[in-house]
N, C-alpha and C positions, 0 to 999 in steps of 0.2 A: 660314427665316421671319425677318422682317427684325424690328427691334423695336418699330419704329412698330406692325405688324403683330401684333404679340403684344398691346403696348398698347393697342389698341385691343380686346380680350378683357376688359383688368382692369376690374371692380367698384372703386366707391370705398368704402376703408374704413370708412364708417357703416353700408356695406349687410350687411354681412358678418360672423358671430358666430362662423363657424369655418373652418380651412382643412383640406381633403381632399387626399393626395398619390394616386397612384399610388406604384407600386412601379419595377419594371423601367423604364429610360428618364428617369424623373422624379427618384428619391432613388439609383438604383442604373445601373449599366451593364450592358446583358444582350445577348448573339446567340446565337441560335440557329445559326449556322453552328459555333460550338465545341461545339454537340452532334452537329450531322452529321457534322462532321470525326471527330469522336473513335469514332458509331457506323460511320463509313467505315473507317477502321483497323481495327477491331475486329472488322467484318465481313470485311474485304480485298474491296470493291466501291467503286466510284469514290464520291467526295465527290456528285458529281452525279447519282449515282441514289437519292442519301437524301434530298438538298434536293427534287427534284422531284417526290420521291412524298410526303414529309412534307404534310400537308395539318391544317390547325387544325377539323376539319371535326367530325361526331357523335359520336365518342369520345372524341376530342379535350376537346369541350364537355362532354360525361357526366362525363369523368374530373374534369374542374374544378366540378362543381357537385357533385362525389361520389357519383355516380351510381351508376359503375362503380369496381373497386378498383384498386391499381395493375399487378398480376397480369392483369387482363382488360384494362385498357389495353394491355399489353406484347404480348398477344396478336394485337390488333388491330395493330399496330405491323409485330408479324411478316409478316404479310400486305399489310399497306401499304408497306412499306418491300421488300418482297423478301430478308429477311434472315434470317438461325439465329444469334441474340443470344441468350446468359440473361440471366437476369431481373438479375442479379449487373452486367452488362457494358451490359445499357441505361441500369440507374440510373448506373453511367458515367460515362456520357456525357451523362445526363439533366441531371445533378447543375451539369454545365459553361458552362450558359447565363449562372450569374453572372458580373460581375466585378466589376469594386471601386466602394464606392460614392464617390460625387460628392462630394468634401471639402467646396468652399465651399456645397454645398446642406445636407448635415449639418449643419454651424456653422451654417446660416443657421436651420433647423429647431428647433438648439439655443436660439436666444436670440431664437426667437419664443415658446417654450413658457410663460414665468411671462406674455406676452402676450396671447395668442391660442391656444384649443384648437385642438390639428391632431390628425388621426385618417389613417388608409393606407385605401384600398379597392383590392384589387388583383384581379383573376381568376388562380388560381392552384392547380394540387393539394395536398392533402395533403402529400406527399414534397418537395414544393418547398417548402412554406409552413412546415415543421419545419426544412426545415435552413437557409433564410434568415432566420427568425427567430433562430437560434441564431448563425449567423455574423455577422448583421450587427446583434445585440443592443444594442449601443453606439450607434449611427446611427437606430434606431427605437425608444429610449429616451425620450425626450420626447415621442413624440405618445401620446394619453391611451387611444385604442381601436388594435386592428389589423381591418379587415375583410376577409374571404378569402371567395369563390363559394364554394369547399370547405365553404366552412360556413354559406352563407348560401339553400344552392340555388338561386341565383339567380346569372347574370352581369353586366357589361358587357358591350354598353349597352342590357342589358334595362330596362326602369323600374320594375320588381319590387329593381331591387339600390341603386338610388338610393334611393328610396323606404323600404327594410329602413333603410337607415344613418342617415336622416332621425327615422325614428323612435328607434332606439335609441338617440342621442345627442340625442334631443330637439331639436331647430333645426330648422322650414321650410327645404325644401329652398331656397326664394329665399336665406335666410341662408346660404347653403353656398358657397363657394368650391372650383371642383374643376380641378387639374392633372393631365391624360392626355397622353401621348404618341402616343395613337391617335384618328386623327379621327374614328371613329365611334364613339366612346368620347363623346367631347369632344359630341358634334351629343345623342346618347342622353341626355346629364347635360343639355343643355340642352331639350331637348322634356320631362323630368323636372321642369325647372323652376329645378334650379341654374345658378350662376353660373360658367361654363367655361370654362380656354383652353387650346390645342391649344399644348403641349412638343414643343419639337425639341431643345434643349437644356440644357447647366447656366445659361447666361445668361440662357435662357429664363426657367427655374425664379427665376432671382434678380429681373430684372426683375416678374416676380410677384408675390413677396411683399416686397420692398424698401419699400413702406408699414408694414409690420410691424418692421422693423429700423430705420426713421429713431428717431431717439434722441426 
């Protein structure tokens, strides 16, 4: 995405009382190929019968609105993926989606906080949502709320999840600024009624909020 292209997404700073990140893609760098990789080895089945059976589909979404536990997720897994994993050897590989988060988005994050409330909305499980919190404690230190599906029964870009985080932190959703990596994410936050632009990168992320950082 070019940056005119982005630009043309941002709100002007009078409209806007808070900003909303995503997780994965936005503050963090995540693939899911380092989870298939890792449950490929694990299982000794090709790399490409995990990718193309893995599907984000009904359990998928149960497991992240907390529907279902992680135990009956795995189950599920077993049968969609073709594979005899424990429970021990998915979380794994489960666990591998992260990797390291986005230096200049973190600082940038950092020295909008005494500015501007920022708050996460992420769709995410349980098991994810405990141990990225905990690893990346430092980097999601300054924004004032964290929102997880997991706990909100609701996802993106349902308007039931927009809508929860609006309330809870009090601002009209028009006052909301929301950065997703996913464009049906992005379109969701905008029929909700916030203010939205579709990430593809850290430049992205910065061009963004670079009205918050001018001195």
């Amino acid at each position: 995405m070019s940056a005119a292209g982005v630009a043309s997404d941002f709100p002007r700073v009078e409209e806007i009382d808070a900003l909303l990140y995503d997780f994965g893609g936005v503050l963090v760098k995540i693939d899911f190929d380092w989870i298939f990789q890792r449950w490929a080895e694990l299982a000794y089945v090709p790399f490409e019968q995990v990718k193309s059976r893995f599907a984000h589909g009904g359990a998928y979404r149960r497991h992240e609105r907390g529907e279902i536990d992680l135990p009956a997720y795995y189950r599920e897994l077993r049968k969609e993926l073709g594979v005899e994993l424990t429970d021990e050897e998915f979380t794994d590989g489960w666990q591998r989606v992260f990797g390291p988060a986005y230096p200049q988005v973190v600082e940038a994050v950092r020295r909008i906080a005494p500015r501007m409330p920022q708050y996460l909305l992420s769709n995410t499980n349980r098991t994810h949502y405990d141990f990225f919190r905990s690893r990346y404690a430092a980097a999601l230190a300054p924004l004032r709320r964290l929102f997880v599906s997991c706990e909100m029964d609701a996802r993106k870009p349902e308007r039931a999840a927009f809508e929860y985080v609006s309330h809870e932190i009090g601002i009209p959703l028009g006052r909301i600024f929301f950065l997703d990596d996913t464009a049906d994410n992005v379109a969701g936050a905008r029929a909700a009624g916030m203010k939205a632009a579709h990430i593809e990168s850290p430049g992205d992320v910065m061009r963004a909020v670079a009205p918050w950082l001018a001195p």
